[in-house]
The first five atom37 places (N, CA, C, CB, O) and aatype in JSON, in Angstrom:
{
  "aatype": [20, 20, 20, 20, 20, 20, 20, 20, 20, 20, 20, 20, 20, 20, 20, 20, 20, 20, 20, 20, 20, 20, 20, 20, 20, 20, 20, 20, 20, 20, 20, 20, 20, 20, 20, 20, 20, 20, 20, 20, 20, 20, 20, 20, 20, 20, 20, 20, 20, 20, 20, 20, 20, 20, 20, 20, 20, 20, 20, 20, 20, 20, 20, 20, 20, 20, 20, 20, 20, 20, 20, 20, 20, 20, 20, 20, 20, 20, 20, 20, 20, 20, 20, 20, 20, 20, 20, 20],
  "atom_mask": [
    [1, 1, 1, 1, 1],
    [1, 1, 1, 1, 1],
    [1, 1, 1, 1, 1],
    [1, 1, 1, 1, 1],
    [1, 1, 1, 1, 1],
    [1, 1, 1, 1, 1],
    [1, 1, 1, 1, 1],
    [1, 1, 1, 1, 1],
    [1, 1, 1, 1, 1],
    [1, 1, 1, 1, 1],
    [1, 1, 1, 1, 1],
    [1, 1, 1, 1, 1],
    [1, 1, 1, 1, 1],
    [1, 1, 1, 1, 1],
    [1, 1, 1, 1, 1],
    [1, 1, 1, 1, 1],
    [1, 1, 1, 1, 1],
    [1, 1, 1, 1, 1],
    [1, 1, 1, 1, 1],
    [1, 1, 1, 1, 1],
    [1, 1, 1, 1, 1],
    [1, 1, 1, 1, 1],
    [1, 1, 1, 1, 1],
    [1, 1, 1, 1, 1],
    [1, 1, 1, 1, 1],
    [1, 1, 1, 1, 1],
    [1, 1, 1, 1, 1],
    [1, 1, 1, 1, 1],
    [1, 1, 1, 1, 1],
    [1, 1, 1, 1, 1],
    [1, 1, 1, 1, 1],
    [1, 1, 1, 1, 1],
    [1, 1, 1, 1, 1],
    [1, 1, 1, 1, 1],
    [1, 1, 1, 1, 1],
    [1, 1, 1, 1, 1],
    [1, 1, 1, 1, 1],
    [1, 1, 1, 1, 1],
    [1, 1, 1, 1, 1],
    [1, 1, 1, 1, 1],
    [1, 1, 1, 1, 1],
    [1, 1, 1, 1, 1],
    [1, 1, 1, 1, 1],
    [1, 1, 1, 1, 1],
    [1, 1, 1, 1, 1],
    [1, 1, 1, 1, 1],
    [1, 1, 1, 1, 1],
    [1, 1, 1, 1, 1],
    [1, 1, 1, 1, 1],
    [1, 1, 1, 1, 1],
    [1, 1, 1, 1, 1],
    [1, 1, 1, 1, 1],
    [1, 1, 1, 1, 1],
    [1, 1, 1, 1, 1],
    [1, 1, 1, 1, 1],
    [1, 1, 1, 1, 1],
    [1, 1, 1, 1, 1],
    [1, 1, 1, 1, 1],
    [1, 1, 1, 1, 1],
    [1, 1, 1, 1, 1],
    [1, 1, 1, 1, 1],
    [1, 1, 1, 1, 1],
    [1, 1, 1, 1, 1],
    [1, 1, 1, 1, 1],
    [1, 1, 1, 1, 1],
    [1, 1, 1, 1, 1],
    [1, 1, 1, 1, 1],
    [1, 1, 1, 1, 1],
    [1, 1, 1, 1, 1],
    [1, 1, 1, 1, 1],
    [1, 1, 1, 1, 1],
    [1, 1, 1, 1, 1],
    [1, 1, 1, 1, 1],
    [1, 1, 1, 1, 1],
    [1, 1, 1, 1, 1],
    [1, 1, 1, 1, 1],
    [1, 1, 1, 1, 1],
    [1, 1, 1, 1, 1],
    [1, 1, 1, 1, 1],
    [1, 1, 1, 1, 1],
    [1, 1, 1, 1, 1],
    [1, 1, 1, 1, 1],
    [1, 1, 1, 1, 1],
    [1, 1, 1, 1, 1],
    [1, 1, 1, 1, 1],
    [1, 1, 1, 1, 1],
    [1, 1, 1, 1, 1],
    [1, 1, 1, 1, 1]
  ],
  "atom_positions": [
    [[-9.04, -1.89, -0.01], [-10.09, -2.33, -0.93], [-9.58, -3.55, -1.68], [-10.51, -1.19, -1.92], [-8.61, -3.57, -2.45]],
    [[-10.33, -4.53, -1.36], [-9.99, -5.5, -2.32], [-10.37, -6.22, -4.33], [-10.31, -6.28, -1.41], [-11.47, -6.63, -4.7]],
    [[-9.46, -6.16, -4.95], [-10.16, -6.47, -6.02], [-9.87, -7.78, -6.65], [-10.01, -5.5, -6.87], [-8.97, -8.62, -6.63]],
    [[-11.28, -7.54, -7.36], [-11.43, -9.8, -7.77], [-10.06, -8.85, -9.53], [-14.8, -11.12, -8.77], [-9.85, -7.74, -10.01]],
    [[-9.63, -10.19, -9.72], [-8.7, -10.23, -11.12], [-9.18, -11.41, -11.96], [-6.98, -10.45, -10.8], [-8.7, -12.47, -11.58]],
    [[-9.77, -11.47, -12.72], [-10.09, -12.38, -13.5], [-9.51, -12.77, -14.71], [-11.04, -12.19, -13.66], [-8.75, -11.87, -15.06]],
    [[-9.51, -13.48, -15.34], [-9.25, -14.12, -17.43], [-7.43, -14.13, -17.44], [-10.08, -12.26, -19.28], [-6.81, -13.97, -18.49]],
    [[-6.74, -14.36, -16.08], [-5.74, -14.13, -16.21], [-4.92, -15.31, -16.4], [-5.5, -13.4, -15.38], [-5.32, -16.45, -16.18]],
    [[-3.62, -14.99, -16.85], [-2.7, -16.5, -18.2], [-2.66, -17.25, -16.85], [-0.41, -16.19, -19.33], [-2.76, -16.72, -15.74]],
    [[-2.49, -18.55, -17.12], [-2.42, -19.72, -16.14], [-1.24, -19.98, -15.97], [-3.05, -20.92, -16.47], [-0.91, -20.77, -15.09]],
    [[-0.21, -19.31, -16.86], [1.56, -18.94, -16.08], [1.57, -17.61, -14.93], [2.92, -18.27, -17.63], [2.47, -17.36, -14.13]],
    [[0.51, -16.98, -15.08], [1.2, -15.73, -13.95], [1.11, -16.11, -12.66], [0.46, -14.24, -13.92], [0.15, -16.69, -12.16]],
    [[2.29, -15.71, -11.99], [2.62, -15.95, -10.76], [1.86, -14.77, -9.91], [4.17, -16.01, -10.64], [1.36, -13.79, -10.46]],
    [[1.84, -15.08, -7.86], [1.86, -13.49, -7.45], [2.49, -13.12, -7.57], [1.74, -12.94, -6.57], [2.25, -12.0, -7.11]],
    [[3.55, -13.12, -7.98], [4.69, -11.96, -7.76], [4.35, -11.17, -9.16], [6.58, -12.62, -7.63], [4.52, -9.95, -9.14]],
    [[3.81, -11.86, -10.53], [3.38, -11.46, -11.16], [2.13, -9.98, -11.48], [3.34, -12.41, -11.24], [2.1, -8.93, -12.13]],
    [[1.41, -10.62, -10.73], [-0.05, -10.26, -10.34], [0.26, -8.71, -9.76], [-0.8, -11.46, -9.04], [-0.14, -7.58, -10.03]],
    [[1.2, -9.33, -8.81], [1.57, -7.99, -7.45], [2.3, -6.73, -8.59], [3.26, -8.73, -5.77], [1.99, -5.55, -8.73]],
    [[3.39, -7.56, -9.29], [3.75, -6.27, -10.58], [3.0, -5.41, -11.49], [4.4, -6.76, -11.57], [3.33, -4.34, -12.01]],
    [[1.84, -6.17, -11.57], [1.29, -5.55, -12.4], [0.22, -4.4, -11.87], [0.83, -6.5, -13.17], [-0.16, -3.51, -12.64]],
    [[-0.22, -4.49, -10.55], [-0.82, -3.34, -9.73], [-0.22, -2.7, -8.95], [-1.71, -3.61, -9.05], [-0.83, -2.02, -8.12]],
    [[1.3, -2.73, -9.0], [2.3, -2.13, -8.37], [2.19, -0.47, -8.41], [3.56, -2.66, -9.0], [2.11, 0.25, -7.41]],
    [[2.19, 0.08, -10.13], [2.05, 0.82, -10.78], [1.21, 2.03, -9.85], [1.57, 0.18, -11.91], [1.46, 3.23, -9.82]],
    [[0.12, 1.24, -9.1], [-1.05, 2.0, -9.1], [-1.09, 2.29, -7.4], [-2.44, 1.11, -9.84], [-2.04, 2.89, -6.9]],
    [[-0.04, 1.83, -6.66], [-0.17, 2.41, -5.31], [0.28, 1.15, -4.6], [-1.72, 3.0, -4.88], [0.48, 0.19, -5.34]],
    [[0.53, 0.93, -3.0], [0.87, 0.18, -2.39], [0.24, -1.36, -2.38], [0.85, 0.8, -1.47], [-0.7, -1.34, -1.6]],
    [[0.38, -2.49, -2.87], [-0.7, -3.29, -2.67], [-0.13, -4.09, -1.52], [-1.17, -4.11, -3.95], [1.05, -4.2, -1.2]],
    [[-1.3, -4.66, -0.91], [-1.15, -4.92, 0.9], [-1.2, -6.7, 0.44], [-2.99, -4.11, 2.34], [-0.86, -7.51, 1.3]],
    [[-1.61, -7.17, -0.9], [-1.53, -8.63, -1.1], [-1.66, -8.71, -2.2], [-2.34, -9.49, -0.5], [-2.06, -7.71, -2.8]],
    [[-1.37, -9.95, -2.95], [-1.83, -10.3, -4.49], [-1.64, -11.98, -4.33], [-0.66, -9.46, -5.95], [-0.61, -12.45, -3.83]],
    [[-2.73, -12.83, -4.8], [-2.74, -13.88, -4.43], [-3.95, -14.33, -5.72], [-2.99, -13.97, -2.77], [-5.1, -13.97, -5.96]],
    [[-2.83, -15.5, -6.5], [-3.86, -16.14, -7.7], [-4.19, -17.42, -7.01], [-3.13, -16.46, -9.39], [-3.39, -18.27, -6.63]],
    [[-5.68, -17.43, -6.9], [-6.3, -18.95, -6.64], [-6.02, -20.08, -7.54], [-7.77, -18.92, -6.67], [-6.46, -20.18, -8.68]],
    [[-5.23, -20.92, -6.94], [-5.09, -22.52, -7.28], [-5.99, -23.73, -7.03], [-4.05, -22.94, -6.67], [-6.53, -23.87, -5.93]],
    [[-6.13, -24.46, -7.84], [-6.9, -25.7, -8.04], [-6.14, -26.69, -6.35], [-6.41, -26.54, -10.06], [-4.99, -27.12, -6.37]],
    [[-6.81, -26.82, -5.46], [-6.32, -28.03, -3.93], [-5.39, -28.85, -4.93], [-7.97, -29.37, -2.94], [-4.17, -28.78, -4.85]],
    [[-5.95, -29.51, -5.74], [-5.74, -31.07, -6.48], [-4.0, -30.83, -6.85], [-7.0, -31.38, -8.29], [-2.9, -31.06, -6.35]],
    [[-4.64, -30.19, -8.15], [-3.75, -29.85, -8.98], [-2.61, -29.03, -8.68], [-4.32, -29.4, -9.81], [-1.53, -29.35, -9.17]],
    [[-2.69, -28.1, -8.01], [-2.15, -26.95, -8.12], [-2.07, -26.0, -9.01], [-1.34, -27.1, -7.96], [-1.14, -25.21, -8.85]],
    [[-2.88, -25.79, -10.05], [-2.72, -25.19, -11.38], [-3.76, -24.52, -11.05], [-2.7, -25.97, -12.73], [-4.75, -24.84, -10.39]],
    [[-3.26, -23.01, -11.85], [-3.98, -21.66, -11.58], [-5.55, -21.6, -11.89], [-3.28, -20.54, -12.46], [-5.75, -21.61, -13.1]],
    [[-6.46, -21.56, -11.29], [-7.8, -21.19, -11.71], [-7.91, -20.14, -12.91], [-8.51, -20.63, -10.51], [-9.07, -19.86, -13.21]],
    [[-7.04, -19.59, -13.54], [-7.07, -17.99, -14.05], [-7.97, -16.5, -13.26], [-7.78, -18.17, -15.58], [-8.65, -15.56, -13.68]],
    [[-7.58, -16.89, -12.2], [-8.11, -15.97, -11.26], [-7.58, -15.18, -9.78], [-9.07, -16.63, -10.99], [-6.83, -15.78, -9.01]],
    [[-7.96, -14.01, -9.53], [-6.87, -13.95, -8.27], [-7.52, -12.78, -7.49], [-5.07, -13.57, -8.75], [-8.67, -12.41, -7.73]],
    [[-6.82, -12.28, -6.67], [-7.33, -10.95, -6.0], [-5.84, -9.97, -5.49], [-8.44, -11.45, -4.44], [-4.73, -10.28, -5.05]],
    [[-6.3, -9.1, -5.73], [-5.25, -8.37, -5.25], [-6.17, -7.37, -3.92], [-4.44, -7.42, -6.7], [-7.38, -7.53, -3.74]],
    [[-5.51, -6.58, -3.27], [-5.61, -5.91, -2.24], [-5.08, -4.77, -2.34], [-5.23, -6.46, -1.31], [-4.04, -4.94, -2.97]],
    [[-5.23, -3.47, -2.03], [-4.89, -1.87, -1.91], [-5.42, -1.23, -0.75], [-5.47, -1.03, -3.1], [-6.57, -0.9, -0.47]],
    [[-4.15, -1.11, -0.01], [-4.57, 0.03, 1.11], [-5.54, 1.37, 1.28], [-3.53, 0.54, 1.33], [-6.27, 1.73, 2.2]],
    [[-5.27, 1.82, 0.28], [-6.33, 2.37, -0.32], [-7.03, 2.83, -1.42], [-6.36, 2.87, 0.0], [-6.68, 2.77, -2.6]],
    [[-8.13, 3.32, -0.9], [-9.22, 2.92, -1.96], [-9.12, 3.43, -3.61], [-10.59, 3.52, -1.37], [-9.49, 2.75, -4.57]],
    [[-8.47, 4.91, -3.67], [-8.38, 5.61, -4.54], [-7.72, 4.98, -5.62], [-7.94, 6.63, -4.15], [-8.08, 4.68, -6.76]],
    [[-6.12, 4.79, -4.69], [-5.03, 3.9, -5.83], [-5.8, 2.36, -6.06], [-3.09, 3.57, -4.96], [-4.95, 1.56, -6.44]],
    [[-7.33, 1.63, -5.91], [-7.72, 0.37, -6.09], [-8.56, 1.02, -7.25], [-8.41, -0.51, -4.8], [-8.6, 0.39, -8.31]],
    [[-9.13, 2.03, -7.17], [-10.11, 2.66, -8.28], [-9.09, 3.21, -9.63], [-11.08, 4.15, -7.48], [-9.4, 3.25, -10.82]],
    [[-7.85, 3.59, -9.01], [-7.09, 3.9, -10.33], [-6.79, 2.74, -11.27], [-5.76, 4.53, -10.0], [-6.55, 2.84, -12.47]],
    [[-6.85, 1.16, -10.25], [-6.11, 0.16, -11.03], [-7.36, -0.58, -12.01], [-5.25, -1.0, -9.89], [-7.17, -1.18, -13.07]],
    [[-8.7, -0.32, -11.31], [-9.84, -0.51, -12.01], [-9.89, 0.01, -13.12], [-10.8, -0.17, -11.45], [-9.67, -0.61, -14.16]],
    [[-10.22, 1.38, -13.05], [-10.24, 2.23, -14.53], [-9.19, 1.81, -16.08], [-9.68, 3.87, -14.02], [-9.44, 1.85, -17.29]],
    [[-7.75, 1.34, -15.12], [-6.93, 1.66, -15.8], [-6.89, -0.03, -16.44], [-5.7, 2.45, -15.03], [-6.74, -0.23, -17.64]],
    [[-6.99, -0.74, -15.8], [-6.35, -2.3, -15.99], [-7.78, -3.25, -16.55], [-5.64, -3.03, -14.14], [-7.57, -4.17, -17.34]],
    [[-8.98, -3.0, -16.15], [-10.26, -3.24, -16.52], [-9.99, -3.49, -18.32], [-11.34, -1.83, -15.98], [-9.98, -2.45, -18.98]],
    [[-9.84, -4.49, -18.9], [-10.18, -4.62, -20.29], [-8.9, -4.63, -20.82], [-11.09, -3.56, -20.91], [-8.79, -4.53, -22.04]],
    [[-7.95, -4.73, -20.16], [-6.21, -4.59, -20.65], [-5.66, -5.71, -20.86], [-5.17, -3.96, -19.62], [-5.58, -6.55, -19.96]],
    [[-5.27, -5.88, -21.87], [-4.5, -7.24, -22.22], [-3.25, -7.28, -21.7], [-4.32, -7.5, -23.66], [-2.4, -6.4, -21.65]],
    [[-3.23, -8.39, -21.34], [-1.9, -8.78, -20.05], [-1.89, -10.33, -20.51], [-2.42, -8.53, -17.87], [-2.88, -11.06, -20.44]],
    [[-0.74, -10.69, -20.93], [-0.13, -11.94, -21.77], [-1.05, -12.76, -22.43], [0.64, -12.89, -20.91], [-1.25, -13.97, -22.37]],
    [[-1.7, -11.65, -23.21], [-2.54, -11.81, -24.12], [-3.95, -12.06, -24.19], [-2.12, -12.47, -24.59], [-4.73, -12.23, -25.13]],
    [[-4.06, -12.05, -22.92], [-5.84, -11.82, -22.52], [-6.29, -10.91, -21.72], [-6.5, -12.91, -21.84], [-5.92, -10.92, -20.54]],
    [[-7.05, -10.07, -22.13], [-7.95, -9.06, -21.68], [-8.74, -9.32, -20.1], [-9.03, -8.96, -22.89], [-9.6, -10.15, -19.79]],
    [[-8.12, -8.36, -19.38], [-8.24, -9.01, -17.44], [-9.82, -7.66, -17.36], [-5.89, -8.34, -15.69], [-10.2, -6.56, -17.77]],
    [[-10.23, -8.96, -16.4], [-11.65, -8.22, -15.82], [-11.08, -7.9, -14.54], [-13.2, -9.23, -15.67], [-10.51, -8.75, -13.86]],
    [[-11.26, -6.35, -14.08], [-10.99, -6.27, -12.84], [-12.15, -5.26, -12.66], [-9.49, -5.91, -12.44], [-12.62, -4.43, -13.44]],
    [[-12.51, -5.63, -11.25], [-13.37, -4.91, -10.48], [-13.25, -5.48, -8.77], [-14.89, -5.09, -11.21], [-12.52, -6.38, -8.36]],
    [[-14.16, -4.7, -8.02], [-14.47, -4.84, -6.17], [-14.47, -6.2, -5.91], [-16.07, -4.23, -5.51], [-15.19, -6.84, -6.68]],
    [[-14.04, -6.69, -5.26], [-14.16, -8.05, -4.67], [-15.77, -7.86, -4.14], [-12.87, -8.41, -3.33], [-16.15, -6.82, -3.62]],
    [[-16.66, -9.04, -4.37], [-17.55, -9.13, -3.74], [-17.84, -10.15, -2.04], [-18.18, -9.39, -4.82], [-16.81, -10.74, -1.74]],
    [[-18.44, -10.27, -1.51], [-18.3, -10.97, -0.67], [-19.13, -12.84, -1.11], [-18.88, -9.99, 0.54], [-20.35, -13.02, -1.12]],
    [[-18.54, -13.48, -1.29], [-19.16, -14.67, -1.83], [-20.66, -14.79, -1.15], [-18.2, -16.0, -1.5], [-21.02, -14.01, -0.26]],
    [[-21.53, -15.89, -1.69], [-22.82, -15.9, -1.66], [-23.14, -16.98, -0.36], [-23.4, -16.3, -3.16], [-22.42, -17.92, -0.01]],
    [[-23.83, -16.76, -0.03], [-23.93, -18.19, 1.45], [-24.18, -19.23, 0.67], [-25.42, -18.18, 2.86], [-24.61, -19.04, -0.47]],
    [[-23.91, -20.63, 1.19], [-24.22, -21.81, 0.54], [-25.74, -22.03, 1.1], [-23.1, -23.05, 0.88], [-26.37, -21.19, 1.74]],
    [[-26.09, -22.99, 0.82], [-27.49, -23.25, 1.09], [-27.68, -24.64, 1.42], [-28.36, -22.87, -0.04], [-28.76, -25.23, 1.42]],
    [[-26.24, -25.25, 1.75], [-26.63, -26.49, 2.52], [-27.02, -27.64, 1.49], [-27.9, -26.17, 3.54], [-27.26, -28.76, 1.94]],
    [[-27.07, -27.44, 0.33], [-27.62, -28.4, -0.73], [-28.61, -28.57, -1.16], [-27.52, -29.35, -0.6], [-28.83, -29.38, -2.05]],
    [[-29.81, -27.56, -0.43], [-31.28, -28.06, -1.19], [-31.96, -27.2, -2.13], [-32.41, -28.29, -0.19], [-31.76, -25.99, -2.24]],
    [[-32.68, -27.8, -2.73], [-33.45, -26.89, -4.08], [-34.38, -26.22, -3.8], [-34.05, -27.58, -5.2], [-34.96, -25.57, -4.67]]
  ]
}
């Protein structure tokens, strides 16, 4: 099960990321999205859990938890939205 990580410090690393859902069962990835350009952290990331249970424990538990000083949104990865090619 994959989950989106959001509001997270623009110093945390994955290896970061990966520590901090460690806690909660095997994670199969942890990966914070970077800016192409820049390289500097979006404040955002996803982590991954083999399974589903230990991804629902890290929800419950980590959902609204301050982690280097800002309060992380975690929930289900969604599947992004189709583009639409550009028109209105």
């Amino acid at each position: 099960m994959k989950l989106y990580v959001g509001n997270l410090s623009y110093q945390m690393t994955d290896a970061d990321l990966e520590a901090a859902f460690a806690a909660f069962g095997a994670v199969s990835s942890a990966k914070i999205i970077t800016d192409r350009e820049t390289n500097r952290s979006k404040g955002f990331g996803f982590v991954e859990f083999e399974d589903r249970a230990e991804a629902e424990a890290a929800i419950e538990s980590l959902n609204g938890k301050e982690v280097s000083g800002r309060a992380l949104v975690v929930n289900e990865a969604r599947p992004p939205k189709p583009r639409t090619g550009g028109r209105y």
